[in-house]
ROZA-398458 format. One record per residue (C-alpha): x negated, y, z; residue number from 1; residue in three letters. Coordinates in nm, 3 decimals, m for minus. Example, Ala and Ser with C-alpha at 12.3 -4.5 7.8 and 13.67 -1.06 7.14 Angstrom:
ROZA-398458
+---------+---------+---------+------+------+
:      xx :      yy :      zz : resi : resn :
+---------+---------+---------+------+------+
:  m1.230 :  m0.450 :   0.780 :    1 :  Ala :
:  m1.367 :  m0.106 :   0.714 :    2 :  Ser :
+---------+---------+---------+------+------+
***
This chain:
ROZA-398458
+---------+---------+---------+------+------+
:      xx :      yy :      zz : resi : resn :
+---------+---------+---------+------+------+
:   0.000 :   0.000 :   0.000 :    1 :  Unk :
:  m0.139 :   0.301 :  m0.116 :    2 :  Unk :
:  m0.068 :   0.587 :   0.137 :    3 :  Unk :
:  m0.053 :   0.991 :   0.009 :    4 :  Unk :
:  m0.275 :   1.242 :   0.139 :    5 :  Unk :
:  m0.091 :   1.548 :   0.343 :    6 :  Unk :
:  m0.076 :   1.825 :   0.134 :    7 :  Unk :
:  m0.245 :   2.069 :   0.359 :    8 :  Unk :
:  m0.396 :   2.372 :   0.222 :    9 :  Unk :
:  m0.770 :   2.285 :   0.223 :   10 :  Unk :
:  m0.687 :   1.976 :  m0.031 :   11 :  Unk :
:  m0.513 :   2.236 :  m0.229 :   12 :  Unk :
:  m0.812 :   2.408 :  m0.264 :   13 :  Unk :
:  m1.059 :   2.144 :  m0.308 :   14 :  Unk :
:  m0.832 :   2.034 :  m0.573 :   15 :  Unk :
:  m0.816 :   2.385 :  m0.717 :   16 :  Unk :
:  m1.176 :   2.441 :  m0.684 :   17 :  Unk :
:  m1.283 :   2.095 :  m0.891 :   18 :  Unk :
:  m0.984 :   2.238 :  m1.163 :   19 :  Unk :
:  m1.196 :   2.539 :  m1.215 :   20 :  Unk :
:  m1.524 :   2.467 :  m1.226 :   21 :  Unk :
:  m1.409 :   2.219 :  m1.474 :   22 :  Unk :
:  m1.227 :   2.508 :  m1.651 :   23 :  Unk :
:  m1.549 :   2.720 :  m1.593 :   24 :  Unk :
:  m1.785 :   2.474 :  m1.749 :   25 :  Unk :
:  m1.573 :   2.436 :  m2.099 :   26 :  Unk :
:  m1.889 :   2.721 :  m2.261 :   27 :  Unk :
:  m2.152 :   2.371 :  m2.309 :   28 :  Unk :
:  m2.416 :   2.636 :  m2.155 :   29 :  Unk :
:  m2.260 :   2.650 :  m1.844 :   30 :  Unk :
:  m2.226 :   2.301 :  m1.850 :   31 :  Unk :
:  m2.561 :   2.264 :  m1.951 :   32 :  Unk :
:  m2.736 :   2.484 :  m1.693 :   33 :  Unk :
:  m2.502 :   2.347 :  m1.389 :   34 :  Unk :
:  m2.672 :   1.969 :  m1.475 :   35 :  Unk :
:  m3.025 :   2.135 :  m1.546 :   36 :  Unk :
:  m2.976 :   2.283 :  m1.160 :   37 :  Unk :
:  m2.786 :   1.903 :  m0.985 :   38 :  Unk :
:  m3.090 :   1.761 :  m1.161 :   39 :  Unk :
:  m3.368 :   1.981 :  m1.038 :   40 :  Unk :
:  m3.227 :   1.980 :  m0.698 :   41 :  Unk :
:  m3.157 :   1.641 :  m0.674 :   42 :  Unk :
:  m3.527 :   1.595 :  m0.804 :   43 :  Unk :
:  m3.655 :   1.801 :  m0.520 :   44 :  Unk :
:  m3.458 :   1.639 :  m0.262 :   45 :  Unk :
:  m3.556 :   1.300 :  m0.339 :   46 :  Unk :
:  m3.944 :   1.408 :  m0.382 :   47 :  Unk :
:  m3.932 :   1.537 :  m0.028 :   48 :  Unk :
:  m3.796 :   1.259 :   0.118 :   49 :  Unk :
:  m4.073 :   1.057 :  m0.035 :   50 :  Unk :
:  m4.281 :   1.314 :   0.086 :   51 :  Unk :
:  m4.186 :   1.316 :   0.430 :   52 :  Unk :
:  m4.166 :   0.949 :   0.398 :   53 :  Unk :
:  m4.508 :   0.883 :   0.315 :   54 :  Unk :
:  m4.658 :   1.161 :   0.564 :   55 :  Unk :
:  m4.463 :   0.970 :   0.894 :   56 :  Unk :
:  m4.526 :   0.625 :   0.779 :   57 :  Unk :
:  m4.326 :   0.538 :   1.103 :   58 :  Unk :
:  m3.918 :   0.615 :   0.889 :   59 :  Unk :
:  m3.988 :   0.416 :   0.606 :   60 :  Unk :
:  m3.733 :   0.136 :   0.699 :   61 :  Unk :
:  m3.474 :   0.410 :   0.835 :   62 :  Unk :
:  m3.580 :   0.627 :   0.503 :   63 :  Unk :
:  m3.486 :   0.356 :   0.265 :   64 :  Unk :
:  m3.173 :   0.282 :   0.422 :   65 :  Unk :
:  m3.057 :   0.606 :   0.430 :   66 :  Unk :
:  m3.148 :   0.664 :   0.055 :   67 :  Unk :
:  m3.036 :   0.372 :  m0.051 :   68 :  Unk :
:  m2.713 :   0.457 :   0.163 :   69 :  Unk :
:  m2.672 :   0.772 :  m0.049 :   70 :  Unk :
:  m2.721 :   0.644 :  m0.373 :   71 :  Unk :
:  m2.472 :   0.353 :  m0.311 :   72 :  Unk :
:  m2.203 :   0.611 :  m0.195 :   73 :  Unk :
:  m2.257 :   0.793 :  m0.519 :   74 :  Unk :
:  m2.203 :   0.479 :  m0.721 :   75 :  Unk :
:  m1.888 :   0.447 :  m0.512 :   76 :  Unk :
:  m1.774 :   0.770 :  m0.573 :   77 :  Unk :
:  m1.814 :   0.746 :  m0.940 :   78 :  Unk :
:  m1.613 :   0.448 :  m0.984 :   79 :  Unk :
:  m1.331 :   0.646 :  m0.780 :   80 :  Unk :
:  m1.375 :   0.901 :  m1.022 :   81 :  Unk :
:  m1.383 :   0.740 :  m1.313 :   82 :  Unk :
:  m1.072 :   0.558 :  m1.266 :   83 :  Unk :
:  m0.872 :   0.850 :  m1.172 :   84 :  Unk :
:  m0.989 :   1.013 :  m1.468 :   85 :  Unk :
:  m0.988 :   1.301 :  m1.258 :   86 :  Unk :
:  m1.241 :   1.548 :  m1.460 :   87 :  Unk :
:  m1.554 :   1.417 :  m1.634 :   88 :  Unk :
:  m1.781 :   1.748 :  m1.515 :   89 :  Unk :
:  m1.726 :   1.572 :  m1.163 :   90 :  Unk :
:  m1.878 :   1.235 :  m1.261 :   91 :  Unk :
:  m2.167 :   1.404 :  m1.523 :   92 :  Unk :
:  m2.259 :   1.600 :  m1.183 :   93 :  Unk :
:  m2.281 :   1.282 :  m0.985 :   94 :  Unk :
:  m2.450 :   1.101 :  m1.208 :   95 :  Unk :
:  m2.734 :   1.372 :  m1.275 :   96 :  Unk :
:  m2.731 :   1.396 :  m0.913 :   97 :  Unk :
:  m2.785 :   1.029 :  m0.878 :   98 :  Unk :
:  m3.086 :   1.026 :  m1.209 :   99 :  Unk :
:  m3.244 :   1.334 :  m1.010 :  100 :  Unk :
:  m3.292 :   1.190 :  m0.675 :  101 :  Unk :
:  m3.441 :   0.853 :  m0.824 :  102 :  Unk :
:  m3.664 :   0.995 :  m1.062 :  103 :  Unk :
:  m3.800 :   1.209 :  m0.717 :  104 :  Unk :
:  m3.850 :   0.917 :  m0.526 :  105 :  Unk :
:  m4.004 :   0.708 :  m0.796 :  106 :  Unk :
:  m4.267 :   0.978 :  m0.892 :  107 :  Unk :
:  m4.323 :   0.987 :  m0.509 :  108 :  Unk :
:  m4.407 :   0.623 :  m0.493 :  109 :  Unk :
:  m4.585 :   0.621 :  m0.745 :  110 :  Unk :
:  m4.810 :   0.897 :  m0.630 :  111 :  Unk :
:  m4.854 :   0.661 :  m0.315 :  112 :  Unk :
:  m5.033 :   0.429 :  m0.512 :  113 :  Unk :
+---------+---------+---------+------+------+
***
């Protein structure tokens, strides 16, 4: 049984604010630069975690859980997406998201090396 959110006035907005960026990003610049920037910040979020990763030494286990933690919630979140065909700028930004923190923490380990 499927149960319906409460139409409260913060879900409103949420759900107004993902109808306008989508409405925002229609000019394939905008689009453009708003992946270029998920992707560069993802990027530099998952090369400091390697960073700060590799300086402790003593988080590695809880570091890789909690990365791995993230990316599986994104995969998650996708899926949701996708099937609700709820906006495709929402899924493009978690995937980029997703590309940018794993291409961080792979050029992190393999500066380890």
């Amino acid at each position: 049984m499927v149960r319906k959110l409460q139409d409260t006035g913060l879900y409103r907005n949420i759900g107004m604010a993902i109808d306008r960026l989508e409405s925002w990003t229609i000019n394939p610049w905008r689009r453009f630069s708003l992946l270029l920037i998920v992707l560069f910040s993802a990027f530099l979020i998952g090369s400091s975690i390697g960073m700060i990763n590799g300086v402790l030494a003593l988080m590695d286990p809880i570091g890789a859980f909690f990365t791995v933690l993230i990316l599986e919630i994104m995969v998650r979140a996708r899926g949701v997406w996708i099937f609700e065909k709820r906006g495709r700028i929402s899924g493009q930004l978690i995937d980029v998201a997703r590309i940018g923190l794993l291409y961080g923490l792979l050029l992190e380990g393999f500066k380890l090396l």
